[in-house]
C-alpha positions in Angstrom: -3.1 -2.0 2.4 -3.9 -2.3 5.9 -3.5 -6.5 5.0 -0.5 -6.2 3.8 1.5 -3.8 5.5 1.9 -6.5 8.7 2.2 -9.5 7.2 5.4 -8.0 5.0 7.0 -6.8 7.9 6.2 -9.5 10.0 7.5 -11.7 7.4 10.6 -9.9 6.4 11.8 -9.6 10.4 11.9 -13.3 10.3 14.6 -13.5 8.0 16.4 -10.6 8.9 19.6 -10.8 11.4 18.7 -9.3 14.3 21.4 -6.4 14.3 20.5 -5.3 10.6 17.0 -5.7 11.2 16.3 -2.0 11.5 18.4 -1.1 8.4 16.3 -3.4 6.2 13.3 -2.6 7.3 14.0 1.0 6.7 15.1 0.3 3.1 11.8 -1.8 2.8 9.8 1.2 4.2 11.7 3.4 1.5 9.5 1.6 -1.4 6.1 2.8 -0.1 7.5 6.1 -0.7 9.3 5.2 -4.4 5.7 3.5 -5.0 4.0 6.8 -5.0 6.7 8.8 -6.6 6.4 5.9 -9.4 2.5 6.2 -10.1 2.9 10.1 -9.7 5.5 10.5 -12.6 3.6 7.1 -14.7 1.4 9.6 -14.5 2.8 12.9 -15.5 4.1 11.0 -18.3 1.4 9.3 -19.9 -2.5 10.6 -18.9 -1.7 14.2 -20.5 -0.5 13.1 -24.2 -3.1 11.8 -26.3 -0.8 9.5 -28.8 -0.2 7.0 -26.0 -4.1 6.0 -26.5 -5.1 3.5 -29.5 -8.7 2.4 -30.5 -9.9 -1.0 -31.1 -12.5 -0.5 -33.8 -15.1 2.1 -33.8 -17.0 1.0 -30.5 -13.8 1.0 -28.1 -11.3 3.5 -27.5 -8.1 2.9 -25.3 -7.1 6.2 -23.9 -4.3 7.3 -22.1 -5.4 7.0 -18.8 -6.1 2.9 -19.0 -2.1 2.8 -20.2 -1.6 4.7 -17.2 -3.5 1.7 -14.6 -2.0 -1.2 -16.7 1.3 0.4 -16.2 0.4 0.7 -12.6 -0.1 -3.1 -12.7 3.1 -4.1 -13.6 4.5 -3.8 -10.1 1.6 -5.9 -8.4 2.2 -8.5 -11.0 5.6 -8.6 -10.8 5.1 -9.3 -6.4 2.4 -11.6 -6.8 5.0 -13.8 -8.9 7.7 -13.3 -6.7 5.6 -14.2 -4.2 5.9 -18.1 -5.4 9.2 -17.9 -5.3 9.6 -16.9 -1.4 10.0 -19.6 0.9 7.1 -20.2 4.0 7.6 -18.4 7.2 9.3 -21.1 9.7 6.8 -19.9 12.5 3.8 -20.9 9.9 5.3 -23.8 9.4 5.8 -24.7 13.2 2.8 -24.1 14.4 1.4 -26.1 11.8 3.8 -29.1 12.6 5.6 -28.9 9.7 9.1 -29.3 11.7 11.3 -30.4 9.2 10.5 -27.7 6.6 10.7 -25.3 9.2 14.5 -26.7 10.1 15.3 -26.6 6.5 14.4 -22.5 6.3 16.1 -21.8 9.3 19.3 -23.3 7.6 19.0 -21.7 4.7 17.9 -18.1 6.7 21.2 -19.0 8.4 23.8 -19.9 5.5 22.7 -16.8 3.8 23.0 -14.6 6.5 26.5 -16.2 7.5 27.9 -16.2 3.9 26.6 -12.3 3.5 28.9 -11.3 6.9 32.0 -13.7 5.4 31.8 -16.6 7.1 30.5 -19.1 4.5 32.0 -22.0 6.7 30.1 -21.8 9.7 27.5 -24.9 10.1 23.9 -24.6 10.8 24.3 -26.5 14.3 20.3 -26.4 15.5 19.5 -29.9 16.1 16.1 -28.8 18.3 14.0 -26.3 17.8 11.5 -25.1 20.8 7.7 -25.5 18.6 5.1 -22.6 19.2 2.0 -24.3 20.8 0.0 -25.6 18.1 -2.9 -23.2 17.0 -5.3 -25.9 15.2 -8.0 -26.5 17.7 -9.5 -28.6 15.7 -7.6 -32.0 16.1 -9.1 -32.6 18.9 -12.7 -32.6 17.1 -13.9 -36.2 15.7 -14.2 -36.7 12.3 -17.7 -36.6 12.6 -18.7 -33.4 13.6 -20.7 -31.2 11.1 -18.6 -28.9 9.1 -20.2 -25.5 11.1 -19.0 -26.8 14.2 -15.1 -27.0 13.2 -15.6 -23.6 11.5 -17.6 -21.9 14.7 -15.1 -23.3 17.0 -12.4 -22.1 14.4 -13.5 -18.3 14.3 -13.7 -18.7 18.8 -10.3 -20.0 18.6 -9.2 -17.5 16.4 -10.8 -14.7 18.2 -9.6 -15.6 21.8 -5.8 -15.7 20.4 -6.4 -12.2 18.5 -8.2 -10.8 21.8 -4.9 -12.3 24.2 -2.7 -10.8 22.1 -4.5 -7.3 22.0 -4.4 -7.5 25.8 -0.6 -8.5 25.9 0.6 -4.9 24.2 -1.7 -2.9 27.1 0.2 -5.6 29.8 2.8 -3.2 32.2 5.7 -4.8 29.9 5.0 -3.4 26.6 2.5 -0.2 27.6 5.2 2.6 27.6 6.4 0.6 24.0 2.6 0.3 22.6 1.3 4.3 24.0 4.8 5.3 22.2 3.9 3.5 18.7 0.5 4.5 19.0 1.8 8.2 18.3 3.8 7.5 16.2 1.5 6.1 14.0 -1.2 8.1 14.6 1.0 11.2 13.6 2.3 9.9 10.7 -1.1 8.4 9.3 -2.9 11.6 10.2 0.0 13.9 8.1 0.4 11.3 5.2 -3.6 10.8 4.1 -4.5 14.1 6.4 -2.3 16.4 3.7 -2.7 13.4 0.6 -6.8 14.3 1.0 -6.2 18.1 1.9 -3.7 19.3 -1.2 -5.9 18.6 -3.8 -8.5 20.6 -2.6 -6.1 23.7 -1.6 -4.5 23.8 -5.1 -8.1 23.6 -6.6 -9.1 26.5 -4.4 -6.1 28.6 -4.9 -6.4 27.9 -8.7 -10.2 29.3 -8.3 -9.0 32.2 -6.8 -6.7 32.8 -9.1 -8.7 32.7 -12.3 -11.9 34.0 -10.1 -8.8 37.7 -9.9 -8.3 37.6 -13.2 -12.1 37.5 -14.1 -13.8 40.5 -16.2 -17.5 41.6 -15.6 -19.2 43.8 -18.0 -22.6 44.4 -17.8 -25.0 46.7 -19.4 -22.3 46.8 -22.5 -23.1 48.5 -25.6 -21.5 47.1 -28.5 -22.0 47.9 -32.5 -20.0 47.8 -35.7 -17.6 45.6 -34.1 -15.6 42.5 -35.8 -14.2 40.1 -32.7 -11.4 37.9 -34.5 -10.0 37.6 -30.8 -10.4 35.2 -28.5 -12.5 36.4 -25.4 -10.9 34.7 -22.2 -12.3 34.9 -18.8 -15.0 37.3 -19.5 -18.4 37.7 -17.9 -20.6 40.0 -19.9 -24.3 40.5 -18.8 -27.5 41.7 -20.5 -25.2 43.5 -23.3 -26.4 45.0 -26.5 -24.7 43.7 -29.5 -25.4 45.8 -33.0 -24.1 44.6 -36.3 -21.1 43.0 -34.8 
C-alpha cells in the first residue's frame, strides 16, 4: 500500500489536464473506499454459507473462506494486466533519454485530452521539450569498474536525490503547504486504521457484555426426578446435585 499509493497518483497527475486534475483524482480516491466496501460485502456473501465450499478428495477441503480471497484476487489481477496496457510516464522516459517516446506520449496525452474538451482539430505543436537532468550517475563510470561500485554509487546517488527532495518540502516555499498536508494526513490515517483496528474490539466487548447480562448462575442446585428435553443456553451451574434426572 504505502508503494503504491504515490506512484498511482504521481502517475495519474501526469496525464491529467491541469484544471480537471483535482476532479479525477477525487474519483480515483473514491475506489479505495469502493475497494473496502467490495471485500466487505464479497464477504458477507460468501464466508457464512457453507455450499459455496467444494472438496477435492478426502485430504483437501475448499471452504468458503479461500472462495472469498480468490474472489478478492480478481481485482489485483485484473490491474496487474491493465497495467501492460498503460503507456510509460514521459518524465521516466526523459530522464532516462528516451526523448522520442516521451514526445510521442505527450501527443497522445494531448490529442486525447483535446478530443475529450471538443477540439479534435487542434495539433500537438511541441517541437522541444525542456529534459529533466539525467538521474543515471553511472555513465560516467568506465566499463570496467566492478559491479559493487556502480551499485554503491547507485544507492548514494539515489539517496542524495531522495534526501534533496525531503529538504525541498521543509524549504520556506512549500512549509505552510507541507505542515498543512502533514495534518491532513495524519488525521485521516489516524481515524481510518485508528477506528478500522478499534471497532472490532468494541463490538467484541459489547457483544461480551451482552451475553455476560444475560448469563444465569446457579450454584449449590438441587435437582431430582427431572427429564431436560430443553436446550440449556447460557447457564452456569456450580457444584449441583443431580438425582435420577
Amino acid at each position: 500500500i504505502g508503494g503504491s499509493i504515490p506512484i498511482v497518483f504521481s502517475y495519474y497527475s501526469e496525464f491529467l489536464a491541469q484544471e480537471k486534475r483535482g476532479e479525477h483524482l477525487s474519483w480515483l480516491c473514491m475506489f479505495w473506499m469502493i475497494g473496502g466496501i467490495y471485500a466487505s460485502a464479497m464477504a458477507w456473501a460468501i464466508i457464512p454459507h457453507y455450499g459455496w465450499s467444494f472438496q477435492m478428495g478426502s485430504a483437501y477441503q475448499f471452504h468458503s473462506w479461500r472462495v472469498f480471497v480468490l474472489v478478492c484476487a480478481f481485482p489485483s489481477v485484473a490491474a496487474i494486466s491493465a497495467l501492460t496496457t498503460m503507456p510509460e510516464s514521459p518524465r521516466f522516459y526523459l530522464e532516462n533519454g528516451k526523448h522520442d517516446e516521451a514526445w510521442m506520449i505527450l501527443k497522445q496525452v494531448h490529442d486525447t485530452n483535446m478530443r475529450a474538451k471538443g477540439y479534435p482539430e487542434r495539433v500537438f505543436s511541441v517541437t522541444t521539450i525542456k529534459t529533466v537532468k539525467q538521474m543515471d550517475e553511472l555513465v560516467n563510470m568506465s566499463e570496467s569498474a566492478a559491479w559493487h561500485q556502480k551499485w554503491r554509487l547507485k544507492l548514494s546517488s539515489v539517496f542524495h536525490q531522495v534526501w534533496k527532495n525531503f529538504l525541498t518540502i521543509f524549504s520556506p516555499e512549500y512549509r505552510r503547504t507541507t505542515y498543512m498536508m502533514m495534518a491532513v494526513w495524519f488525521s485521516m490515517s489516524f481515524s481510518y486504521y485508528g477506528l478500522t483496528v478499534w471497532f472490532p474490539d468494541m463490538i467484541k466487548y459489547l457483544q461480551k457484555q451482552e451475553y455476560a447480562s444475560r448469563t444465569k448462575v446457579f450454584v449449590k442446585e438441587k435437582v431430582e426426578h427431572v427429564t431436560f428435553n430443553f436446550t440449556l443456553e447460557n447457564q452456569v451451574h456450580r457444584q449441583g446435585q443431580y438425582f435420577n434426572d
